[in-house]
One Martini backbone bead per residue (centre of mass of N, CA, C, O) as a GRO file, in nm:
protein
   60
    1UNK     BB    1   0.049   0.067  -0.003
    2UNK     BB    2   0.267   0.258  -0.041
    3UNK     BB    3   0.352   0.268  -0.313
    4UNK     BB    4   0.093   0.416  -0.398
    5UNK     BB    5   0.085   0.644  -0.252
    6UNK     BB    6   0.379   0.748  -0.391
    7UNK     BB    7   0.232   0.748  -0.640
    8UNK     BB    8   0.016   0.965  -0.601
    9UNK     BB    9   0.178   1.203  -0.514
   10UNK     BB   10   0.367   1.195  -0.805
   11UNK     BB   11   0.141   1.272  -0.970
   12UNK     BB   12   0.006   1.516  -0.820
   13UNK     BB   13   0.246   1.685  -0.867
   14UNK     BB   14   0.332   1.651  -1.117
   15UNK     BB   15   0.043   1.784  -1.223
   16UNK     BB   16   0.051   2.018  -1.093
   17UNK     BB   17   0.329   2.157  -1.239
   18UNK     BB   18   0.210   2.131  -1.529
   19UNK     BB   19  -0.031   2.351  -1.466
   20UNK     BB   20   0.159   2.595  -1.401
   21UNK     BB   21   0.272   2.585  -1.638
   22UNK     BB   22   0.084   2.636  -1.854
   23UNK     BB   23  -0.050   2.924  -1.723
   24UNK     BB   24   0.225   3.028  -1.782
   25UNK     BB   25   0.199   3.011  -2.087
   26UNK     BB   26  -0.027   3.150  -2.134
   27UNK     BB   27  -0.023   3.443  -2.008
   28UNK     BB   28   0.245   3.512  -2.200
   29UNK     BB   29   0.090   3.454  -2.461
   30UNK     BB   30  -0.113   3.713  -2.395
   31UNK     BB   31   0.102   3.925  -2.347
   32UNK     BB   32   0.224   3.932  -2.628
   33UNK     BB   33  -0.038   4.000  -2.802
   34UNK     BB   34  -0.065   4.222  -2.683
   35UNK     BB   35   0.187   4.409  -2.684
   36UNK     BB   36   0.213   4.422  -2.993
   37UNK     BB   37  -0.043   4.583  -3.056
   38UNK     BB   38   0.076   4.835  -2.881
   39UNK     BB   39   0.344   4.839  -3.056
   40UNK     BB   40   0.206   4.929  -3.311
   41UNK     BB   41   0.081   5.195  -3.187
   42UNK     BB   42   0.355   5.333  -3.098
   43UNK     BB   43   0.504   5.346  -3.417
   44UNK     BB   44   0.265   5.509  -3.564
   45UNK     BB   45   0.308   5.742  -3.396
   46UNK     BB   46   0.612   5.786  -3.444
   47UNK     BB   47   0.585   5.826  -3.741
   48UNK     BB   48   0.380   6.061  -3.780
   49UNK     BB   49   0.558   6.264  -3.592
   50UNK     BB   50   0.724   6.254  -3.784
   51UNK     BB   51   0.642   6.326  -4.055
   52UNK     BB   52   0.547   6.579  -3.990
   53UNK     BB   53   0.781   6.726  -3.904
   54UNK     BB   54   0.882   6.718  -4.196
   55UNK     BB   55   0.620   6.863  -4.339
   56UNK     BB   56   0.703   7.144  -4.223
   57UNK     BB   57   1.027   7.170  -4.284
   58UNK     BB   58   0.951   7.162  -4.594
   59UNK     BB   59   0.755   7.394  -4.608
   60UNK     BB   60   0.945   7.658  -4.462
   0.00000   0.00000   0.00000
């Protein structure tokens, strides 16, 4: 019987630990797609800012 014990321990255990990498790599994985999206709108703002500023230059 000890050995079922310490087999169900060590599955219990394996199975908490695989669950909390999936959890942890869900997270990352949701927060790398969430910064993509804020980087896109980051990148073209500070282009339009560009822009804008050479088409002042250019113009005076």
């Amino acid at each position: 019987m000890k050995g079922a014990a310490d087999y169900a321990t060590g599955l219990a255990s394996n199975t908490l630990t695989q669950q909390q990498q999936i959890f942890s790599a869900n997270q990352q994985n949701a927060y790398n797609k969430l910064m993509g999206g804020a980087s896109l709108g980051e990148n073209a703002a500070a282009q339009s800012g560009t822009l804008g500023t050479s088409f002042v230059n250019q113009a005076t």
